[in-house]
KEBAKE-155957 format. One record per atom (N, C-alpha, C): x, y, z; residue in one letter. Coordinates in steps of 0.05 Angstrom, whole numbers, plus 5000, padded with zeros to 4 digits. Example, Ala and Ser with C-alpha at 12.3 -4.5 7.8 and 13.67 -1.06 7.14 Angstrom:
// residues 2
526448865156A524649105156A526449345156A525749555142S527349795143S525850015157S
// end
This chain:
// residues 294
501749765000X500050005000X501850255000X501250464982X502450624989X502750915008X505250955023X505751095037X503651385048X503251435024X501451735017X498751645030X497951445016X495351335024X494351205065X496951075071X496451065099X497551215124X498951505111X498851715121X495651785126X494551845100X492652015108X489951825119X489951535132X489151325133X489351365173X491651455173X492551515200X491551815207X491852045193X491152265203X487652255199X485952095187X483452105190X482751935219X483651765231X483951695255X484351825270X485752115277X486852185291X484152465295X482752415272X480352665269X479152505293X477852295279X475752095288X476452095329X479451965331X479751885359X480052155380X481052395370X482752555381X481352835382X479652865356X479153035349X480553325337X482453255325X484653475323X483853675306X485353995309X485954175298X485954115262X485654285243X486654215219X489354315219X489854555243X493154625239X494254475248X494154245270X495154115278X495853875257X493453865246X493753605227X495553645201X495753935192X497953905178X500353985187X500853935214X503953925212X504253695224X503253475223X502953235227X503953095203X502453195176X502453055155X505353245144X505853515144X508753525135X511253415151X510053325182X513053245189X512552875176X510752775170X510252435163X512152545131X511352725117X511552785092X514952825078X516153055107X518753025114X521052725115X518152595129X519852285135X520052115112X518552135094X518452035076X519752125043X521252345047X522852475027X526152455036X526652455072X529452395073X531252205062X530152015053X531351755043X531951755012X534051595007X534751634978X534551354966X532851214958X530551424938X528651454969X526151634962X524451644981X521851364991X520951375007X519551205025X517051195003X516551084994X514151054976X511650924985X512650684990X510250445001X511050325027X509550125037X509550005066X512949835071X512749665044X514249505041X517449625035X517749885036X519250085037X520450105067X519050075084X520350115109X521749945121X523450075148X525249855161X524949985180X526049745204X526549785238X528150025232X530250145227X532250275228X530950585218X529150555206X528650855192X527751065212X527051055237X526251155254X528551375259X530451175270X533351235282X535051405259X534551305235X536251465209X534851775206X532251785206X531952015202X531752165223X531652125244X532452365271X535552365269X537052245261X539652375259X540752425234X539052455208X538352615194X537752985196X535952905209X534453225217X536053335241X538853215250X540653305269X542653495250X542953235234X545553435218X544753635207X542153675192X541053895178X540954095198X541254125220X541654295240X538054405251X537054215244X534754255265X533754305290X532654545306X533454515325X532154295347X532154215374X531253985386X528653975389X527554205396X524454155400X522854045373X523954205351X523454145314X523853785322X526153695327X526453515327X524653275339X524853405371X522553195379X519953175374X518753265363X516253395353X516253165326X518153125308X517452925293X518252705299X520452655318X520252405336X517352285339X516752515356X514452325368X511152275340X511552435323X509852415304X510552145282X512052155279X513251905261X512851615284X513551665298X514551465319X511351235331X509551535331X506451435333X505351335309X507051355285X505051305258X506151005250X507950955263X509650705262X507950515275X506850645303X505450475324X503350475307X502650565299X499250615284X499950395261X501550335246X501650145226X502749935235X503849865258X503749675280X501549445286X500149625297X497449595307X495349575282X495749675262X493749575240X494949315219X497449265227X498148985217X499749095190X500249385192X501449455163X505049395169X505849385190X508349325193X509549205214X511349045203X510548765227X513448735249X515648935235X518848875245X518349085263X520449055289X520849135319X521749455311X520449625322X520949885323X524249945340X525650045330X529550035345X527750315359X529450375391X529250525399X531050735394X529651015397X530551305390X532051485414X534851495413X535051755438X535152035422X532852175432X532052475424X535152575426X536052785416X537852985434X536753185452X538453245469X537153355493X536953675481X533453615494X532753995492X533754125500X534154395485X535854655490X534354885506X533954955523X531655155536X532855355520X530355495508X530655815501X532456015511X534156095512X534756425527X533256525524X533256725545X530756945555X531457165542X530157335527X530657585518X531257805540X533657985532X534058125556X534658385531X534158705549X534158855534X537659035546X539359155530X541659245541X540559455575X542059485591X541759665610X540960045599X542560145566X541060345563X539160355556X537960165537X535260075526X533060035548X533759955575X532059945594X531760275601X532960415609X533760665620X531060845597X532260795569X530160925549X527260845557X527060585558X523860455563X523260535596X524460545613X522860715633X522661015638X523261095620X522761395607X520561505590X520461265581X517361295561X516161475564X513961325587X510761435595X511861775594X509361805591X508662105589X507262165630X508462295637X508662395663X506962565674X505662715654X503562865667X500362775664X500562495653X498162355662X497962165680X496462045689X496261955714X496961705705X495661565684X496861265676X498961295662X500861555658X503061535650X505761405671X504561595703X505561515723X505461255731X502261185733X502660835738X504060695719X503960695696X506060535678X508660545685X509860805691X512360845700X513560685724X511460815738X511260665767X511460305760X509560175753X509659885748X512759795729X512959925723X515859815701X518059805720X517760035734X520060145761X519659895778X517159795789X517459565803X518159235796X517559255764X518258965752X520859005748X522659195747X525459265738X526659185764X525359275775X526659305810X527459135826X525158995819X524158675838X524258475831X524358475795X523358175777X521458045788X519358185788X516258055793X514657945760X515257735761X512457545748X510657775739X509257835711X506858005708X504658045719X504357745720X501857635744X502257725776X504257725780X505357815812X504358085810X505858285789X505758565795X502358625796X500758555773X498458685776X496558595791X496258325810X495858315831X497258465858X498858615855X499758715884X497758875889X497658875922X495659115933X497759265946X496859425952X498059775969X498159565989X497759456014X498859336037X500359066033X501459116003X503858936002X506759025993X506259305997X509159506004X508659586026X512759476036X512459656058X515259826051X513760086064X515460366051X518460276067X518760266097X519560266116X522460096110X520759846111X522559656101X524359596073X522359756053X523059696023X522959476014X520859336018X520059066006X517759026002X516958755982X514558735968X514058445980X511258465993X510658116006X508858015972X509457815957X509257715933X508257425944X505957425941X504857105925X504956945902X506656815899X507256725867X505956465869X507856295850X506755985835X506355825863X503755785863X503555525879X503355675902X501755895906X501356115939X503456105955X506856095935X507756135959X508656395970X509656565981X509456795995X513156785995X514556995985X516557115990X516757465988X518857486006X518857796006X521757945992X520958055975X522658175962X523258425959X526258495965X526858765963X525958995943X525359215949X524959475924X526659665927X527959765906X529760025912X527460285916X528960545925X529460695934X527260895911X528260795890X527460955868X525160885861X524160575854X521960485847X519760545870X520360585898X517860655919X518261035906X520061135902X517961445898X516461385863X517461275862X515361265836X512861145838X512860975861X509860905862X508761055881X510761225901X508961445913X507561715899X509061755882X507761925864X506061855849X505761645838X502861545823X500461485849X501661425874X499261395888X497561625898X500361865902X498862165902X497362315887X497862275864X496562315835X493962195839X493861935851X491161805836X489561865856X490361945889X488961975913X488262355904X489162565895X488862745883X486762725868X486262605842X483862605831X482162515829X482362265851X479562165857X479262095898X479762225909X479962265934X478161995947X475561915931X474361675955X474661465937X476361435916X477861175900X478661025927X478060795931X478260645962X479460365951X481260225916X481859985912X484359955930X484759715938X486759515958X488359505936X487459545910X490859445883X492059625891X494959575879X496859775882X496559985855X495959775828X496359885810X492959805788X491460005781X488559995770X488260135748X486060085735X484260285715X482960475721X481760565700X480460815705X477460645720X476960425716X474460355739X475560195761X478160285772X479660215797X479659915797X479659735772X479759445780X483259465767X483559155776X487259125774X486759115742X489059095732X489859135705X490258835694X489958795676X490158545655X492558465648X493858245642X496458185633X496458305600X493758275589X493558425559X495058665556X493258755570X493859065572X496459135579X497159095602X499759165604X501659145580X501758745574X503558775549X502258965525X501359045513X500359145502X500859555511X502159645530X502659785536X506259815537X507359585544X510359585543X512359645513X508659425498X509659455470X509859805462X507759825472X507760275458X510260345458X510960295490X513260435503X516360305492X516260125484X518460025468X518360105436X516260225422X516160305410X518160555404X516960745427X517161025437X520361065441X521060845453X525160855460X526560865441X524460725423X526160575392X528160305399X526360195418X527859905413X526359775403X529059635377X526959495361X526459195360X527559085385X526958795395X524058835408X522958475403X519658525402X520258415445X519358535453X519758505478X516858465488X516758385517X514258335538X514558475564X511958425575X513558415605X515658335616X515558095614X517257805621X520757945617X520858075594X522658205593X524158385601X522558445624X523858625647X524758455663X522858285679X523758015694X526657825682X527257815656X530257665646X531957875652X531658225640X533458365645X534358405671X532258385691X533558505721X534758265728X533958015729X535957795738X538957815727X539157875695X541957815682X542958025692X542058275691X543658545703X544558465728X543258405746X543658295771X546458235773X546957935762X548457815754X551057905744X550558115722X553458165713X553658425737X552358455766X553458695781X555358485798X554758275798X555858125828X553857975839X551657965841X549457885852X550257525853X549357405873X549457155875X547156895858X548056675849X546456575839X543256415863X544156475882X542156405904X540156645915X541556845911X540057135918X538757155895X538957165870X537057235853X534756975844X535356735849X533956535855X531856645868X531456705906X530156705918X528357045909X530157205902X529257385880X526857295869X527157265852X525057115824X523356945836X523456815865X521256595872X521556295854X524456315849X524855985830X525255725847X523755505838X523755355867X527255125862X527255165834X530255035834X532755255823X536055245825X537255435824X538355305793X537555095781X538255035757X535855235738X533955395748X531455455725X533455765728X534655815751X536056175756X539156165729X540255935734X542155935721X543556005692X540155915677X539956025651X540756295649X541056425669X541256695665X544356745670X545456615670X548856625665X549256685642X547656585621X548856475595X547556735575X546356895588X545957075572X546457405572X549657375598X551057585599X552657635589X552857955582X554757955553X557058165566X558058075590X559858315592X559158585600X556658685611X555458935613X556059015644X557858905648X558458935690X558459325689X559659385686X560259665685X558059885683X557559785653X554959995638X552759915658X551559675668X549859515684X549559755708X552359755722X552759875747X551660155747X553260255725X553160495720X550260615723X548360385710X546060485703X544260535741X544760225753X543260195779X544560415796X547260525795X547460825816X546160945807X545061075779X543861305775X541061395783X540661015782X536761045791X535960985825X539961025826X538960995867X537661305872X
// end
């Protein structure tokens, strides 16, 4: 039978059992489609295949410099269509086992220390959500709070006194984390501002809308984007991207790989470490930048 034919023999099963996506389904059928063109000549019919072809073409799609997730992704798609013609009696020899190569975790996008400096400059200052924007950037820069952390904080989870932020993160757990000097007058001045023009505004957030509820993860990103606009940096950045930059900056000041750990709320110091690998030498310019915004 041919190849073409119990591909798509298998992805109508996969409608029927699974119910899948049509986008899903075709990159199902271009990675089966892939598997079936690596070979010289190509995989045509049933009687075409071997135990070994599994194993040949993931280290195939190594040398082509694919990267690992690409990779395992048709691992496991090929690997199930094998079992599927297994199980329907289309092929009868022992599947050889496959070692993936080991996934590569992403680096985190980090923006240079002047590029940060430009983006918390942005907002426009003489509006009130110019201030809170300012203000919130000042505290994700500050602190490396999670998105989700920052726009959940309430006003009785700074304390001025102390200079720390009590943070509920993944899994309710509760750590307290330092704030500079700089990021509390910035949120004192947005809080004066906002107690100024609406005097019996009474929300527990730290940081709201114009109908005093907390703010959206949308929105925000969707606001960082303006303001990265506005700097002229032309990397596509997030929130999240303040949270990589203050850890790596951290990092190239001196900062310990355990302190910025408990920083960030990471429950292992192998998830903090990634952030070694994406310093470029900025110890100086880094420094330079954190005296100016003491």
């Amino acid at each position: 039978m041919k190849l073409s034919e119990l591909i798509e023999l298998y992805l109508n099963t996969l409608v029927t059992e699974r119910g899948l996506a049509k986008q899903t389904l075709g990159s199902y059928r271009h990675d089966l489609l892939m598997f079936t063109l690596s070979f010289s000549p190509p995989k045509k019919t049933q009687e075409d295949l071997q135990s070994f072809d599994l194993k040949d073409f993931i280290t195939f799609q190594a040398k082509l410099g694919m990267n690992s997730s690409t990779i395992h992704r048709r691992l496991s798609t090929v690997k199930n269509f094998f079992l599927y013609l297994q199980r329907e009696g289309y092929f009868t020899q022992k599947i050889l086992p496959v070692k993936p190569p080991k996934m590569m975790k992403a680096l985190p996008k980090v923006i240079r220390p002047e590029e940060m400096e430009a983006l918390l400059n942005a907002p426009k200052l003489e509006s009130l959500d110019g201030l809170r924007d300012q203000a919130m950037m000042e505290v994700m820069y500050a602190s490396g709070l999670r998105v989700s952390e920052l726009i959940q904080l309430k006003q009785a989870d700074l304390n001025v006194l102390k200079a720390t932020l009590k943070i509920i993160g993944k899994g309710q757990k509760t750590r307290l984390v330092p704030i500079g000097e700089y990021a509390i007058q910035q949120v004192k001045l947005y809080l004066a501002k906002r107690r100024f023009i609406n005097p019996k505004e009474e929300s527990p957030y730290l940081f709201i809308n114009r109908y005093a509820k907390p703010l959206s993860r949308q929105f925000f990103f969707k606001r960082i984007k303006q303001y990265a606009l506005q700097a002229g940096i032309q990397k596509s950045i997030s929130p999240h991207t303040l949270r990589h930059s203050f850890a790596t900056h951290l990092l190239e000041q001196g900062a310990t790989l355990r302190s910025v750990q408990e920083m960030l709320g990471h429950t292992h110091l192998s998830t903090t470490q990634i952030y070694t690998h994406v310093s470029e030498k900025r110890i100086l310019s880094a420094f330079d930048l954190y005296s100016k915004r003491k």
